[in-house]
C-alpha positions in Angstrom: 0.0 0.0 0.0 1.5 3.2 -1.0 2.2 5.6 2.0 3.1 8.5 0.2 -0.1 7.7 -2.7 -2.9 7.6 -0.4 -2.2 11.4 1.0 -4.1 13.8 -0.9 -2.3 17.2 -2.0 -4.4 20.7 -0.8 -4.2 23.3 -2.9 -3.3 26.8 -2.0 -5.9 29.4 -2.9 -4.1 31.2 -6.2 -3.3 27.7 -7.7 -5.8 26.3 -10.3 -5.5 22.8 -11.1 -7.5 20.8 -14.2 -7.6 17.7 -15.4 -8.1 16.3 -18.7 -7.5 13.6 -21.0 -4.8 12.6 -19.1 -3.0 15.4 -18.7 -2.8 17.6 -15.7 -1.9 21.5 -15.9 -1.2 23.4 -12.7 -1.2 27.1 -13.1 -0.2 29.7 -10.3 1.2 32.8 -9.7 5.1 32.0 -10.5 4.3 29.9 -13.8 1.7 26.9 -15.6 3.4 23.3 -15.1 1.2 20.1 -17.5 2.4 16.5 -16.5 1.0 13.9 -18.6 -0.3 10.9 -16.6 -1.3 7.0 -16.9 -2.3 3.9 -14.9 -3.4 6.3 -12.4 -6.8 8.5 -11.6 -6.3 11.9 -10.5 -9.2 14.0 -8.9 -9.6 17.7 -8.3 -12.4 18.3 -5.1 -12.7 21.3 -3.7 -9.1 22.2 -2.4 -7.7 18.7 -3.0 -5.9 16.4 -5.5 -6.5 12.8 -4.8 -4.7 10.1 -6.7 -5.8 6.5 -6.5 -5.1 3.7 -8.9 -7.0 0.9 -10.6 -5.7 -2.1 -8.9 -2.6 -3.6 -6.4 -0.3 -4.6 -9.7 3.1 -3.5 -9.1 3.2 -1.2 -12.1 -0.1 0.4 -10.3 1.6 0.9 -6.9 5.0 1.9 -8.1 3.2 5.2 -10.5 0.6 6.2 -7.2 3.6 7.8 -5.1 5.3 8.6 -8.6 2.3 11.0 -9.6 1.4 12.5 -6.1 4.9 13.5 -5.8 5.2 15.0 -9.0 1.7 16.8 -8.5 2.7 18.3 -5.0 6.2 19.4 -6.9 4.2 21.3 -9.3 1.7 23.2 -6.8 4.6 24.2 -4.5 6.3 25.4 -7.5 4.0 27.5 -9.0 3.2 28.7 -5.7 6.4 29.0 -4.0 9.2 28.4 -6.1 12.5 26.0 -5.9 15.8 26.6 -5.6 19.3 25.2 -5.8 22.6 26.5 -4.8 25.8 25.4 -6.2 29.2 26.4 -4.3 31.9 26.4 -6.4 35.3 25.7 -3.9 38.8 26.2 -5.3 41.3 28.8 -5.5 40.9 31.1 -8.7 37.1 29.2 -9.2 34.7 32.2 -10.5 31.0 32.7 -11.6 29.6 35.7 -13.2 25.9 35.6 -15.0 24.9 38.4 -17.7 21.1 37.9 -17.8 21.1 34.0 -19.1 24.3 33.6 -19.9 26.6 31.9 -16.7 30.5 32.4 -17.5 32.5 30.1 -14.6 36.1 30.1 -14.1 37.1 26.3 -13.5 41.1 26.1 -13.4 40.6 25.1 -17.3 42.4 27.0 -19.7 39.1 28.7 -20.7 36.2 29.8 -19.3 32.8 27.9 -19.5 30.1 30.0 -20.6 26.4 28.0 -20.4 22.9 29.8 -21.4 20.6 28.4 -19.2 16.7 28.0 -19.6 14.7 31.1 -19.5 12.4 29.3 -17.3 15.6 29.0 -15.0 16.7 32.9 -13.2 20.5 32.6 -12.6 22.3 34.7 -9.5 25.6 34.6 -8.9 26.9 36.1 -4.9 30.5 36.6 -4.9 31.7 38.2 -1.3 35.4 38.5 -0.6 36.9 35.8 2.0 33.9 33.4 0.7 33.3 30.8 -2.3 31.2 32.3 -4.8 27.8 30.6 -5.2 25.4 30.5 -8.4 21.5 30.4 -7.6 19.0 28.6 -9.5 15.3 29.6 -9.3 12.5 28.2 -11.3 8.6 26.5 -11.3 10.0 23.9 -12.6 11.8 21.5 -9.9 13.1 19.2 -12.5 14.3 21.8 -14.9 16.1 23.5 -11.9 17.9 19.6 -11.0 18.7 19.5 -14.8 20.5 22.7 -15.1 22.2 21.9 -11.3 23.7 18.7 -12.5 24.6 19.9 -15.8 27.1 22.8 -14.0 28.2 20.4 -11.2 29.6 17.9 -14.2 31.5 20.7 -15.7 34.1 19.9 -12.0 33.0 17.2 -9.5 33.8 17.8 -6.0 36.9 15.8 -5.6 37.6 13.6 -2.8 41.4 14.5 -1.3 41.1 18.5 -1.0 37.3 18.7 -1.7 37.6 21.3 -4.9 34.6 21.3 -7.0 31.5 22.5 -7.5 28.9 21.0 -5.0 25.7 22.0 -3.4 25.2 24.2 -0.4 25.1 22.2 2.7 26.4 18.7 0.7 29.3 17.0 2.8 31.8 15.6 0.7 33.9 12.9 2.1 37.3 12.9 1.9 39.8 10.7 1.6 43.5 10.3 3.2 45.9 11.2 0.8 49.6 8.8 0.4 51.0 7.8 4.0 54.8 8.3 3.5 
């Protein structure tokens, strides 16, 4: 029985949800979000989404907490919003943004400019003594992963000194380096 499924999602007033032909389109005050849908029923009363599903098959169970999660995701982010901080650690690592366009300053021999989805607002903060730090705000919470991951491949945080680019508040462990 699916735990996370058989909750139903409330609405905040602003948000208007609809559901049709197996698609669902979420539209708020930040954005409109449509997630297409199958082996599931999804119902809109008064201020809540319910989602049930046909039968107990494993398929069935497996897509119930899929589609709940991915409704909540939407209403909080057309309500609210999500974000994502990447921290870029290393000496002589900089980020700079010029409306879409991010230019970052990895220790390559160039610099990596990357335009990034209009949906997607790009902020970079760069205070002396500190690591600068690009943020990513969107509607979208996949889109905002998606563009994360896409500028943490660019430099992994490594494991011995920990340069990199990794998320705020992400531990990286480290490793002992040679024992003479």
């Amino acid at each position: 029985m699916s735990r996370i499924g058989n909750n139903p999602v409330s609405i905040p007033s602003g948000v208007m949800v609809a559901v049709n032909n197996g698609e669902i389109t979420v539209e708020g005050k930040l954005g409109k979000l449509v997630q297409s849908f199958s082996d599931v029923e999804i119902k809109v009363e008064e201020n809540e989404v319910f989602v049930t599903r046909p039968s107990d098959s494993k398929d069935h169970r497996a897509k119930h907490g899929l589609y709940r999660s991915l409704v909540n995701n939407m209403i909080q982010g057309v309500s609210a919003g999500w974000t994502k901080q990447l921290e870029l650690v290393g000496v002589g690592y900089r980020a700079s943004n010029q409306g879409q366009k991010l230019d970052l300053a990895l220790g390559f021999s160039h610099n990596i400019v990357i335009d990034v989805a209009p949906e997607v607002q790009v902020e970079t903060v760069s205070e002396k003594g500190k690591n600068p730090i690009v943020k990513l705000t969107s509607f979208d919470k996949q889109l905002v992963g998606q563009v994360a991951a896409k500028i943490r491949a660019f430099r992994k945080p490594e494991p011995y000194k920990g340069k990199g680019i990794k998320f705020v508040g992400e531990i990286i462990r480290r490793k002992a380096g040679k024992s003479a």
